[in-house]
N, C-alpha and C positions, 0 to 999 in steps of 0.2 A: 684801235687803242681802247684801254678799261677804262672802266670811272677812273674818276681823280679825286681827290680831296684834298682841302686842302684847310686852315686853321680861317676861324671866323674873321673878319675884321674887326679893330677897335671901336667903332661905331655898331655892329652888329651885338659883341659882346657885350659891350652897355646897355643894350636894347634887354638883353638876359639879365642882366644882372640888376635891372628897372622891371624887368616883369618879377625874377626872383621876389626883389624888397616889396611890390606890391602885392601879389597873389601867393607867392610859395615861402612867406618869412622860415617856415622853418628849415628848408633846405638850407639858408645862410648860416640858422641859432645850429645847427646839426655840423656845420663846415663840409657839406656836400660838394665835391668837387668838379664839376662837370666842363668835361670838353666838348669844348661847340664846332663843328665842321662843316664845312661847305661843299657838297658833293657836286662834282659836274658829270654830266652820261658819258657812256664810251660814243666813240664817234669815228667816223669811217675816214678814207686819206681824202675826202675832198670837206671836212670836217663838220658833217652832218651827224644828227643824233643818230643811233643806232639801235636806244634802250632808254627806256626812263632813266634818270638819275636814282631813283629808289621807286623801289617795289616793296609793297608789302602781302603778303597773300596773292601774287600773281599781278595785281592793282598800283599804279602807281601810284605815288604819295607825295605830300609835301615837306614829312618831315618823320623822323623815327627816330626813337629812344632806348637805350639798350643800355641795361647792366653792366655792369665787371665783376665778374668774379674772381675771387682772392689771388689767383696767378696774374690776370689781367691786372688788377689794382700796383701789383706790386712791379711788374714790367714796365707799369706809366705812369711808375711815382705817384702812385696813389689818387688816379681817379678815379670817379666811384661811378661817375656815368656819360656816357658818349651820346649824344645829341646831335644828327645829324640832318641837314637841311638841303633841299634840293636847289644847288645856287642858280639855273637860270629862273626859277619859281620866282625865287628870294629878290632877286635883280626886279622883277615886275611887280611884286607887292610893295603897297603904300604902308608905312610906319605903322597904323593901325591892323591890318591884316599880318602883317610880321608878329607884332606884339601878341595877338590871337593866336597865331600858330605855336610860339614858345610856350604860350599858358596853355593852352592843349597838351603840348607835348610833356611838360614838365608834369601833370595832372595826373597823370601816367605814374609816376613815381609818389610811394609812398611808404614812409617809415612803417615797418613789423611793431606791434606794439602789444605790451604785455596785457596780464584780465587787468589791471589798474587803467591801460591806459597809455602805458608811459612806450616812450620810444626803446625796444633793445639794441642793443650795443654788441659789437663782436669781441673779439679776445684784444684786438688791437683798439683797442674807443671809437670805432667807426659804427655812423647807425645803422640796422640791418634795415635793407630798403625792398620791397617789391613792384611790380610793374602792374597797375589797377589795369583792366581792359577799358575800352569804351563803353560808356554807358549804351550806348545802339550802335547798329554797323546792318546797313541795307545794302543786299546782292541780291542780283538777279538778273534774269533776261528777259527784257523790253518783248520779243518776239514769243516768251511764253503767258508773261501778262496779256498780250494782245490773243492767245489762242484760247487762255483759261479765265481772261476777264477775273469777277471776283474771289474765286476756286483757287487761283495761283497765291504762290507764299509772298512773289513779290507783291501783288496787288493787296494781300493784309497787311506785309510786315509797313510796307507807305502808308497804308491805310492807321493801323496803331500808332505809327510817327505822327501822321499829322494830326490827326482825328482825337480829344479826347476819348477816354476808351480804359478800357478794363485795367491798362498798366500803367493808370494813370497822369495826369495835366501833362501832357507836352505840347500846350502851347504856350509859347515863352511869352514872356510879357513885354515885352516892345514890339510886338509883330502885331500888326492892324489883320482884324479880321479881316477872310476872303469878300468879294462883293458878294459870292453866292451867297453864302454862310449870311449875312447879311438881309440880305433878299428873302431868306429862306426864314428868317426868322423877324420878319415885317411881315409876311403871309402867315405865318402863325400864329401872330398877335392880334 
C-alpha cells in the first residue's frame, strides 16, 4: 500500500494556527490558507514501513511545504499552501519540537514583494508567495570525510556550520560552548 494522508487533527491545527499568530502574523494579516496533512509511509501486507513518509532530495524528512498553483488553488477552494507532516514523526514529538517543525516549515513561505516593500497581490487579491530555501543544508558521506579528513566538502561544509568562520556567527546563542573550545581558550589565555 502508498502513503496515506490524511487531514491534521484539531489539536494539531491549533498547534499551526498558535505558531502562525506567534512567528508568521503575516500569513493570517494576508488570509494564507494552508492545509495541514498527516502523512503515513506505504507499508507492506504484514504492515511494516516500506518508505519514509516524506522524502525530500532522496532524504527523509519531517515535514514539507509546497505551493499551489492557480489550477491547484482553484481545484481546493482556494488553498494557497499544503503543508505536510510525517505522522508517525509527529506521534513522537513533544509539543515543543512540533511547534519548531511548523515555524520551520512555514519560514519557507514568503510573500513576493515589490521595490517599496509591500506584499503583491495576484488578479484575484491573493498574496503572490515564494518558497525561501534553507538558510544551510549539509550532505555528505561519513566514509569520504574519513578518507579525505579536512580536503572533503563534508568535513568544511560542518566545519563553516559549526565553526565561526568566513560566512559568518553560526553559533547560536543558547548553545554552551564546546568543553574543547573552552579548554582551548584557558591555554591561550
Amino acid at each position: 500500500m502508498g502513503r496515506t494522508c490524511s487531514e491534521a487533527n484539531k489539536t494539531s491545527t491549533d498547534l499551526l494556527t498558535h505558531t502562525m499568530e506567534k512567528q508568521h502574523q503575516w500569513l493570517l494579516d494576508e488570509q494564507v490558507r494552508v492545509r495541514f496533512l498527516m502523512v503515513d509511509p506505504p507499508r507492506d501486507k504484514s504492515n511494516m514501513p516500506t518508505a519514509p513518509a516524506l522524502q525530500l532530495a532522496g532524504h527523509s524528512c519531517a515535514g514539507k511545504i509546497k505551493l499551489c498553483n492557480a489550477r491547484e488553488r482553484i481545484l481546493s477552494g482556494g488553498i494557497d499552501v499544503v503543508l505536510e507532516v510525517d505522522a508517525p514523526a509527529w506521534k513522537n514529538f513533544d509539543k515543543k519540537r512540533r511547534e519548531a517543525l511548523l515555524d520551520h516549515e512555514l519560514t519557507h513561505v514568503e510573500p513576493k514583494r515589490d521595490a517599496a516593500g509591500a506584499t503583491l497581490h495576484d488578479e484575484t487579491g491573493r498574496a503572490l508567495l515564494f518558497l525561501k530555501p534553507d538558510d544551510y543544508l549539509v550532505t555528505g558521506f561519513y566514509e569520504v570525510a574519513l578518507r579525505h579528513e579536512e580536503m572533503s566538502l563534508e568535513v568544511v561544509s560542518l566545519g563553516r556550520l559549526l565553526v565561526q568562520g568566513e560566512i559568518g556567527q553560526l553559533v547560536f546563542d543558547f548553545c554552551e560552548k564546546h568543553p574543547k573550545a573552552a579548554d582551548t581558550e584557558e591555554e591561550a589565555a
